[in-house]
MARBA-934439 format. One record per residue (C-alpha): residue number from 0; residue in one letter; x, y, z. Coordinates in nm, 3 decimals. Example, Ala and Ser with C-alpha at 12.3 -4.5 7.8 and 13.67 -1.06 7.14 Angstrom:
! residues 2
0 | a | 1.230 | -0.450 | 0.780
1 | s | 1.367 | -0.106 | 0.714
//
This chain:
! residues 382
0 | x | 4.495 | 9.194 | 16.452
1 | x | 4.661 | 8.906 | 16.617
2 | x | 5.050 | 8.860 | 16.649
3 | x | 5.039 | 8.554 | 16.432
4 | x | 4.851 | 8.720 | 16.152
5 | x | 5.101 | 8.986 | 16.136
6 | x | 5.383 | 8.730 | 16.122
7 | x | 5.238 | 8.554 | 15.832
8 | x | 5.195 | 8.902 | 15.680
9 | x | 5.587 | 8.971 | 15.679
10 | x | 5.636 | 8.618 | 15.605
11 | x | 5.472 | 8.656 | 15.203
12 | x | 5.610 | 9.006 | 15.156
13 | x | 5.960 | 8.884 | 15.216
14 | x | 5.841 | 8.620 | 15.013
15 | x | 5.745 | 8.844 | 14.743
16 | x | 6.034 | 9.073 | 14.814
17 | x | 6.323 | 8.755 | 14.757
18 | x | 6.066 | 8.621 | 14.424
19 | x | 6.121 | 8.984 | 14.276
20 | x | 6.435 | 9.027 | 14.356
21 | x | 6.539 | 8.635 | 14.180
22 | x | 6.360 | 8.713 | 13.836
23 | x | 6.490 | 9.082 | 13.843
24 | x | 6.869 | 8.892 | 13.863
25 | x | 6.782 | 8.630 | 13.596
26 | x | 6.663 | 8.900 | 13.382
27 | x | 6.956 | 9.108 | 13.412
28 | x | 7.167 | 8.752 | 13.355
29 | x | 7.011 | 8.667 | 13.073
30 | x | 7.046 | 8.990 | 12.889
31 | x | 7.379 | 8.968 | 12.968
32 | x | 7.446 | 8.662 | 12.813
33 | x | 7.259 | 8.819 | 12.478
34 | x | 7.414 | 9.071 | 12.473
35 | x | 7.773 | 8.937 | 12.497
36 | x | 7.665 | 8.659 | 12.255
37 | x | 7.474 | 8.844 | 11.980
38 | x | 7.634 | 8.888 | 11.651
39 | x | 7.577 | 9.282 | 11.521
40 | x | 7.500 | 9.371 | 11.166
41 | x | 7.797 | 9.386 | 10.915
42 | x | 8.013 | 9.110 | 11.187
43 | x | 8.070 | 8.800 | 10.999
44 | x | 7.966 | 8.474 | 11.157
45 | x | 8.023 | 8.131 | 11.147
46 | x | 7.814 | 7.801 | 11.115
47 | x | 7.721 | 7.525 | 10.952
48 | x | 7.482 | 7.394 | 10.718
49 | x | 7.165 | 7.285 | 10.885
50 | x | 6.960 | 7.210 | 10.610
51 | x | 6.823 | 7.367 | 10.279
52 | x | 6.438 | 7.376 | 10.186
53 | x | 6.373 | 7.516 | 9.834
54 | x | 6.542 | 7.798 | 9.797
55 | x | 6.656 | 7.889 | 10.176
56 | x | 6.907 | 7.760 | 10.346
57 | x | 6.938 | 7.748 | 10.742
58 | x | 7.258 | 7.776 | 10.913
59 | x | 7.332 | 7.658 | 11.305
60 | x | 7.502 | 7.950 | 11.421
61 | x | 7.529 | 7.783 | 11.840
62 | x | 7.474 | 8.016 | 12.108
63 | x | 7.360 | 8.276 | 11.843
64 | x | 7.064 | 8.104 | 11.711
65 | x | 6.956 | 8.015 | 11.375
66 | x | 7.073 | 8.190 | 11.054
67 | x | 6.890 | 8.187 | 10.748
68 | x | 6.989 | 8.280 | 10.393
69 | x | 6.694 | 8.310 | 10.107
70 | x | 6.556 | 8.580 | 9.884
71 | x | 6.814 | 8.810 | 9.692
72 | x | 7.098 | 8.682 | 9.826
73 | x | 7.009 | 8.278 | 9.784
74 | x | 7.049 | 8.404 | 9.441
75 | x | 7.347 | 8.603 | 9.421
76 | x | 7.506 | 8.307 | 9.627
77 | x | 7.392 | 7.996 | 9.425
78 | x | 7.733 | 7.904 | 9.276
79 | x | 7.831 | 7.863 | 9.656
80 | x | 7.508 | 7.705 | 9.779
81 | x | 7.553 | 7.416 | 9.568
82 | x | 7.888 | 7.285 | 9.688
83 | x | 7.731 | 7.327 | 10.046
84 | x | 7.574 | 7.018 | 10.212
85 | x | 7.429 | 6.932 | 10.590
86 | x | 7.714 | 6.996 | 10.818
87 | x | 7.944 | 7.217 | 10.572
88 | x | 8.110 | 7.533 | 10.778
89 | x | 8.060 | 7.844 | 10.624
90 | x | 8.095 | 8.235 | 10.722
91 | x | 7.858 | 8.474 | 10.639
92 | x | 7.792 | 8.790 | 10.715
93 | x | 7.474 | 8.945 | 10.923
94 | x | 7.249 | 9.125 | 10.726
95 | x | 6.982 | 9.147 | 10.961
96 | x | 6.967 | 9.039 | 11.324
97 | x | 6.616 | 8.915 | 11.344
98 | x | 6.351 | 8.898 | 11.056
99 | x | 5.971 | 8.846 | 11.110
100 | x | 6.025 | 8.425 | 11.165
101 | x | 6.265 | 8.508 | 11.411
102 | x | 6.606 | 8.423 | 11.208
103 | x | 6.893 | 8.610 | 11.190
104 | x | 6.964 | 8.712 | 10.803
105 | x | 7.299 | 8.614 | 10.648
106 | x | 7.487 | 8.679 | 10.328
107 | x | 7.728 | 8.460 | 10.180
108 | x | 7.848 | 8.697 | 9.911
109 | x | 7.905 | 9.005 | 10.162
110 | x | 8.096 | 8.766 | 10.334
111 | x | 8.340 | 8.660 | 10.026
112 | x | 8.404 | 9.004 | 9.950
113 | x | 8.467 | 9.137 | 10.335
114 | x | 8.733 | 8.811 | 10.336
115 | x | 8.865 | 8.907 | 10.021
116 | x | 8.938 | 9.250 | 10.096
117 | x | 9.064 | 9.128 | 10.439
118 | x | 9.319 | 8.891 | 10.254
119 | x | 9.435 | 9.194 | 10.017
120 | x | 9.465 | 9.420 | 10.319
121 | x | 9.690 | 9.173 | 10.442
122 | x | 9.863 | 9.119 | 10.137
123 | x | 9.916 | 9.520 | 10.168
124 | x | 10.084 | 9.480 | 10.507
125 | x | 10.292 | 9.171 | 10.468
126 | x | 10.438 | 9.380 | 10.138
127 | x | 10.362 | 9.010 | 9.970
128 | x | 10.422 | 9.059 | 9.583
129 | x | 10.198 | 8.855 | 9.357
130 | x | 10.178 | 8.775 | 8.939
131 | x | 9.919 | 9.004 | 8.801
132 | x | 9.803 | 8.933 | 8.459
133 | x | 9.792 | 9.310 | 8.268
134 | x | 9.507 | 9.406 | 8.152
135 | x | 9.551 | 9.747 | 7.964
136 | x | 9.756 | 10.024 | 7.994
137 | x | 9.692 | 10.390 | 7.964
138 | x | 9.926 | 10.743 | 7.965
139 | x | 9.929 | 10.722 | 8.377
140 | x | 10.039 | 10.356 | 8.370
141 | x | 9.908 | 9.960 | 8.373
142 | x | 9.553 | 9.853 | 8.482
143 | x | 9.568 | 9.481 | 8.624
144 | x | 9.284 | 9.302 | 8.812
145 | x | 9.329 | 9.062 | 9.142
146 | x | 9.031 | 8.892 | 9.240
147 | x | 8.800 | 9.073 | 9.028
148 | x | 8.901 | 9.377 | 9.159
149 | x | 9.016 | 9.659 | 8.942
150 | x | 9.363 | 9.798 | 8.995
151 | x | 9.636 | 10.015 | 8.930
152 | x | 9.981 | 10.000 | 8.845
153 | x | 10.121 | 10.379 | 8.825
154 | x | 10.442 | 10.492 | 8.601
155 | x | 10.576 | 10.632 | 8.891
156 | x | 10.549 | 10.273 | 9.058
157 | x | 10.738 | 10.035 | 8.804
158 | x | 11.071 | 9.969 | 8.850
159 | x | 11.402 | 10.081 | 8.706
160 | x | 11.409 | 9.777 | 8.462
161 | x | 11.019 | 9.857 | 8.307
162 | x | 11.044 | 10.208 | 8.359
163 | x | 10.956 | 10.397 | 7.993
164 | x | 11.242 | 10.605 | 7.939
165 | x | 11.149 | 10.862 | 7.711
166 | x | 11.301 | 11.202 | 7.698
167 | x | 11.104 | 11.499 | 7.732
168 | x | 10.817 | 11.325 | 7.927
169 | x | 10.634 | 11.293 | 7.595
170 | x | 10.294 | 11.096 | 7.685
171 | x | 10.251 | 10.971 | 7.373
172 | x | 10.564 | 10.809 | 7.362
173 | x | 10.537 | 10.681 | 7.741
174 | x | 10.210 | 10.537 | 7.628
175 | x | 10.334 | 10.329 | 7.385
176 | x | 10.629 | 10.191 | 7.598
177 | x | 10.324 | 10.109 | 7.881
178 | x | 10.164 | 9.890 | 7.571
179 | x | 10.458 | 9.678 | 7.545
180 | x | 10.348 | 9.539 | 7.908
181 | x | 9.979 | 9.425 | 7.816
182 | x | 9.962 | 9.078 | 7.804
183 | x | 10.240 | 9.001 | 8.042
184 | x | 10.229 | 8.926 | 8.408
185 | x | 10.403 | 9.120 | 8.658
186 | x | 10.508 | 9.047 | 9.013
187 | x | 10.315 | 9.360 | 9.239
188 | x | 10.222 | 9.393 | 9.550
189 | x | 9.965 | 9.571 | 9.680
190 | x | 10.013 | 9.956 | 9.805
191 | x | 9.679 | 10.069 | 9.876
192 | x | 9.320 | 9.978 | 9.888
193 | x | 8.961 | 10.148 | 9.854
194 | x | 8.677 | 9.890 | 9.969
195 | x | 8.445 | 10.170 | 9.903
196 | x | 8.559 | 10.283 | 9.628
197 | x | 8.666 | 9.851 | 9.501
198 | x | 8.989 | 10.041 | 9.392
199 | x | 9.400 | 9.834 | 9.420
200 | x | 9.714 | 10.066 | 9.386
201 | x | 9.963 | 9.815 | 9.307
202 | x | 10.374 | 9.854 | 9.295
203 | x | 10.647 | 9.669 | 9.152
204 | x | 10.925 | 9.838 | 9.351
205 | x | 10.852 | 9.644 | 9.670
206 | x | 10.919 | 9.325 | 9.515
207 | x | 11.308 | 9.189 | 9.539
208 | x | 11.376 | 8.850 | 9.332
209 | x | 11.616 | 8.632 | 9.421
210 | x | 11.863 | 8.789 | 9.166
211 | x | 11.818 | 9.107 | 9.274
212 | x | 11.867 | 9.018 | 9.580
213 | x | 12.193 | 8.857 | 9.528
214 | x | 12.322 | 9.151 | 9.310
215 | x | 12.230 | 9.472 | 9.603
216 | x | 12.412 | 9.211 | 9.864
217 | x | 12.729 | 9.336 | 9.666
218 | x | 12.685 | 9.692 | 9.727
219 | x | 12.647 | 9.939 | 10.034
220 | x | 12.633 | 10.338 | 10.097
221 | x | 12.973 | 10.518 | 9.980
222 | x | 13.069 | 10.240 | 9.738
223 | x | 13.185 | 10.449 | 9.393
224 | x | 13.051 | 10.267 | 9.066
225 | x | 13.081 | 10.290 | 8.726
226 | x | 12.805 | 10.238 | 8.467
227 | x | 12.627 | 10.283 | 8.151
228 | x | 12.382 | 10.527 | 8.121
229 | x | 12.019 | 10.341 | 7.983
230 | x | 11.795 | 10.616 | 8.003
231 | x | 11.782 | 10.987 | 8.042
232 | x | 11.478 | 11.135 | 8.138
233 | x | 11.306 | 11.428 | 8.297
234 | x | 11.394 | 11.395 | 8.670
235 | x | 11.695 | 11.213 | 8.619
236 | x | 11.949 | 10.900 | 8.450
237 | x | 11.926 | 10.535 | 8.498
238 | x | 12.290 | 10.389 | 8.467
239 | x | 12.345 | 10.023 | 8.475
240 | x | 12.555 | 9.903 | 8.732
241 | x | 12.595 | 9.534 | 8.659
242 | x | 12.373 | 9.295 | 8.478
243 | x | 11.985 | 9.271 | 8.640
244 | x | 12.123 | 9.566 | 8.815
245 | x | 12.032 | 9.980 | 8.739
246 | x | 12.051 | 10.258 | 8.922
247 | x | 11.869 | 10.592 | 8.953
248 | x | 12.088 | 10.912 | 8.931
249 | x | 11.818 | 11.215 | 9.084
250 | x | 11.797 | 11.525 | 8.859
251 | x | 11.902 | 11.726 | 9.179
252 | x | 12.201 | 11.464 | 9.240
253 | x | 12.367 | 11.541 | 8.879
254 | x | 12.556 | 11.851 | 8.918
255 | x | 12.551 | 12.047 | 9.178
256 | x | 12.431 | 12.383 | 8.966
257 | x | 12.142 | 12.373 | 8.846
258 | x | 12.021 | 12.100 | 8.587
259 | x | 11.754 | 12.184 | 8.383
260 | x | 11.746 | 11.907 | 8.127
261 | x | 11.953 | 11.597 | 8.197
262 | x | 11.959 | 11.548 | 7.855
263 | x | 12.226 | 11.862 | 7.854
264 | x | 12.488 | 11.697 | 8.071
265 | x | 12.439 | 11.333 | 7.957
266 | x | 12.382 | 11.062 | 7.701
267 | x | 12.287 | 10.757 | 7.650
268 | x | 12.507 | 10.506 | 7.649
269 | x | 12.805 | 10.700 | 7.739
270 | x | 13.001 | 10.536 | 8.104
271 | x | 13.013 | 10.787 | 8.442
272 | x | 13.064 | 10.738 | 8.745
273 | x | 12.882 | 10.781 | 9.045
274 | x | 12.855 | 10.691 | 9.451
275 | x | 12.570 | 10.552 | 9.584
276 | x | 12.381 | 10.711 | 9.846
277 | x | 12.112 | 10.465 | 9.927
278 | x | 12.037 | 10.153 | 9.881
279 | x | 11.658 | 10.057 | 10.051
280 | x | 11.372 | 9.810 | 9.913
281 | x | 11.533 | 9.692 | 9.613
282 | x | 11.607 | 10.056 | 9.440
283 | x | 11.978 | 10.233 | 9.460
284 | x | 11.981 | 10.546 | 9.415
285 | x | 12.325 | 10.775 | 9.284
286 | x | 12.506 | 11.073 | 9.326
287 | x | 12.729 | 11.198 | 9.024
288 | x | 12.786 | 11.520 | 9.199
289 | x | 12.902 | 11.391 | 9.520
290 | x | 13.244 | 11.271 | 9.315
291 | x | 13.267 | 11.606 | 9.210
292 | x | 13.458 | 11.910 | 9.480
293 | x | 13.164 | 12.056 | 9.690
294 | x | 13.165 | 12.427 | 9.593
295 | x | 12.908 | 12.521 | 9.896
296 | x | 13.248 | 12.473 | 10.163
297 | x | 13.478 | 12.699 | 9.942
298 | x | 13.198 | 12.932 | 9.906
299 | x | 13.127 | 12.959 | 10.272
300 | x | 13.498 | 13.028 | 10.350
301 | x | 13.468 | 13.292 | 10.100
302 | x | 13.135 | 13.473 | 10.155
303 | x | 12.907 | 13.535 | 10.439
304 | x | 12.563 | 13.684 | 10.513
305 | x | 12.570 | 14.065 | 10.409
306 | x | 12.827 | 14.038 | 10.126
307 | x | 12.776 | 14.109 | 9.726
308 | x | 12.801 | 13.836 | 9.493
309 | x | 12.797 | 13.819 | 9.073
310 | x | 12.518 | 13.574 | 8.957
311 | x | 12.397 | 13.449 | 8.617
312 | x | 11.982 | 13.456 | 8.606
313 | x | 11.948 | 13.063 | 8.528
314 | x | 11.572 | 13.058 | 8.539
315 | x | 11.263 | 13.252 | 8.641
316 | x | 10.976 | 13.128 | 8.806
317 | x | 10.636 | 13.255 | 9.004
318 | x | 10.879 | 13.176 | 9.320
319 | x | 11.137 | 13.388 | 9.163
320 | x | 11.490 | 13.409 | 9.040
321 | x | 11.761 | 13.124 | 9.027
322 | x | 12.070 | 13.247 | 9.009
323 | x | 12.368 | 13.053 | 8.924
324 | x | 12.651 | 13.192 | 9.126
325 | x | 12.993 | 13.355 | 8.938
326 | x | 13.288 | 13.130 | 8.939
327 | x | 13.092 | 12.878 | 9.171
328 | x | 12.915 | 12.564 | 9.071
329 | x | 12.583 | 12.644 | 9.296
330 | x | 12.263 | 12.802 | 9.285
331 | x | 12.043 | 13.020 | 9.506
332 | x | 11.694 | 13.222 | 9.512
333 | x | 11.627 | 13.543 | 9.512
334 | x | 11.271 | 13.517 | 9.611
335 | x | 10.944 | 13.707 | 9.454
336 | x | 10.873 | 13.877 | 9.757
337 | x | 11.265 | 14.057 | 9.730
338 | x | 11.101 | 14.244 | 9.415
339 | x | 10.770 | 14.316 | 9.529
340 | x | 10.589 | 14.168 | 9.265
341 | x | 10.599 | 13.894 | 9.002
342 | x | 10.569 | 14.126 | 8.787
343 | x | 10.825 | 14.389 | 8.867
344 | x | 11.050 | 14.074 | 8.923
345 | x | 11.008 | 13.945 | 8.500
346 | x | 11.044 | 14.341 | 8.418
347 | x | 11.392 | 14.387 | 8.621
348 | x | 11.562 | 13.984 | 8.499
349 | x | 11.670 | 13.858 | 8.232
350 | x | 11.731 | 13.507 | 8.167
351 | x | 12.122 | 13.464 | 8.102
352 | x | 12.216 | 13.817 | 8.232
353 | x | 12.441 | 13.877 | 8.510
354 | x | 12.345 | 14.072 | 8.782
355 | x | 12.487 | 14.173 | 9.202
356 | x | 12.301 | 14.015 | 9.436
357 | x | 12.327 | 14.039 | 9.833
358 | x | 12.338 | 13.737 | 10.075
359 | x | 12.031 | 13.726 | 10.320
360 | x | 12.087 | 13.376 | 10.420
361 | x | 12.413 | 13.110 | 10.344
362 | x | 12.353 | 12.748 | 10.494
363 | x | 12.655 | 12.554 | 10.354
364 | x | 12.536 | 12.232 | 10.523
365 | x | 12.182 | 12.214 | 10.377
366 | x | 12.321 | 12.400 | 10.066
367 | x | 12.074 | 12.700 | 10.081
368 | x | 12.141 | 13.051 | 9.981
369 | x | 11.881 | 13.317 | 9.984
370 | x | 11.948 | 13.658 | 9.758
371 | x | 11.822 | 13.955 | 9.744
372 | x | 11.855 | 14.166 | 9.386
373 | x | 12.098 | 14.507 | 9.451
374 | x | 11.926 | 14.767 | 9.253
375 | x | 12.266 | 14.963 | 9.085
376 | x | 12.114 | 15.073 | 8.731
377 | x | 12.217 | 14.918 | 8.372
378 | x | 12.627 | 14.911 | 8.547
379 | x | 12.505 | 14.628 | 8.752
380 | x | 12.494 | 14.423 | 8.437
381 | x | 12.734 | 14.222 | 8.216
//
């Protein structure tokens, strides 16, 4: 073989070589530039109206192709389709990346309701209260609807002002309060949401008017009011502090023994006083016992861990015993476990009976005191 053959040889397989090695580069570009450009399924696009032929209508979706929407959801979406004309924008979402004619699948209405529950997600963040028309109310609180969606209002997430107070928790009597709300429109805002589940918690707590605005600006941690007391109820009192404005009084901040029934200690109508302890997204909340002498710092200068104490059984529980401390305004536990059994616990107490008790554990500054029942025969009662 001559010397020029063999040139020309390793002339066309570099030839070859550099050919290969272009279209293996402009492959690898151009699924690149798919890949960084192609919508996935469930992604929302956007477009515009190309044209419509019978019932499909073809959307210009740029570097993504052609979308097309027909079938199914050309039906479902016909009250949109017919403000849409040549040129319109619209976002849809991708139900299918590429059918058999080589168009990418789209759905207007999947699209609406991913927006919508975008907008009430953001709604939820932004804490931005809107008028809800209610729809119907039940024993666990007010059903509304926002967008077609189905929501709900909980008892536990009305405020002070629309709060049913009825004593004794009776749910018949809650129920009917709730009723006096159907028809009305109340300013919520959103607390949670369910897209799976198309479910709205809404709450009326987060929302501050103007008023109520004004009136809080007056008051502050520490300040000592005076009110009337509007409702007593299970966990607690509601005592108005000014016009527009109520407080909450916690069943655990009325006394600082322990409070069974509110209903015991107060009524309605009658004026106390009380110092506020918080003060936080549009709710104050009271203390009646903080005006009162804290009886955990002259017990702790009196007592310590070890020593025996005279306590009245206030209440008896799987958890165990209450006892309401001799000569002291405070309460401790003598837990199950110090008896060995719920059962030999209810056989040894009785409710209202005095008995010793020993101090396992005294915490004066979170006001906890653990007991332990001294075993002394029928002499250890009174």
């Amino acid at each position: 073989m001559s010397v020029d053959a063999t040139a020309e040889e390793a002339e066309n397989a570099s030839r070859r070589w550099a050919g290969e090695a272009t279209r293996r580069l402009m492959d690898a570009l151009f699924k690149s530039v798919g890949t960084l450009g192609a919508p996935k399924v469930g992604e929302l696009v956007s477009g515009k109206v190309l044209s419509r032929r019978g019932p499909y209508i073809y959307i210009d979706l740029g570097a993504c192709g052609t979308g097309v929407i027909y079938g199914r959801e050309f039906y479902n979406a016909r009250d949109i389709i017919k403000t849409l004309k040549t040129g319109s924008p619209v976002t849809a979402k991708v139900i299918e990346l590429e059918n058999e004619d080589g168009y990418t699948e789209l759905s207007l209405c999947e699209a609406g309701k991913d927006k919508m529950w975008q907008e009430a997600e953001d709604l939820m963040k932004s804490k931005t209260p809107v008028p809800l028309f209610v729809l119907s109310a039940n024993k666990g609180g007010l059903v509304m609807n926002w967008q077609g969606i189905s929501g709900f209002l909980p008892v536990s997430q009305l405020t002070a002002k629309h709060y049913p107070r009825v004593e004794g928790g009776d749910k018949g009597k809650i129920l009917s309060e709730l009723q006096k709300f159907v028809g009305e429109t109340l300013d919520v805002t959103i607390l949670d949401i369910d897209p799976k589940e198309s479910k709205l918690i809404f709450s009326e707590k987060n929302v501050e008017s103007d008023e109520l605005k004004e009136a809080l600006s007056k008051y502050q941690m520490g300040d000592v009011v005076e009110g009337e007391v509007t409702g007593v109820v299970d966990f607690g009192i509601f005592v108005k502090i000014e016009e527009g404005l109520e407080g909450l009084a916690h069943i655990s901040e009325l006394d600082w023994g322990l409070v069974e029934n509110p209903s015991d200690l107060f009524n309605v109508g009658e004026l106390v006083k009380a110092k506020i302890i918080n003060v936080e997204g549009g709710k104050v909340s009271l203390s009646v016992k903080a005006l009162k002498p804290d009886p955990w710092k002259d017990f702790a200068g009196k007592f310590k861990k070890g020593d025996i104490v005279k306590g009245r059984v206030r209440k008896i529980d799987r958890f165990g015993v209450f006892v309401e401390i001799e000569d002291f305004l405070l309460s401790g536990l003598a837990h199950v476990s110090e008896f060995g059994s719920e059962k030999e616990m209810r056989e040894h107490m009785e409710l209202d009976t005095v008995y010793h008790f020993q101090i396992l554990n005294l915490n004066s500054e979170e006001r906890k005191l653990s007991l332990s029942h001294v075993k002394e025969g029928d002499e250890g009662k009174e």
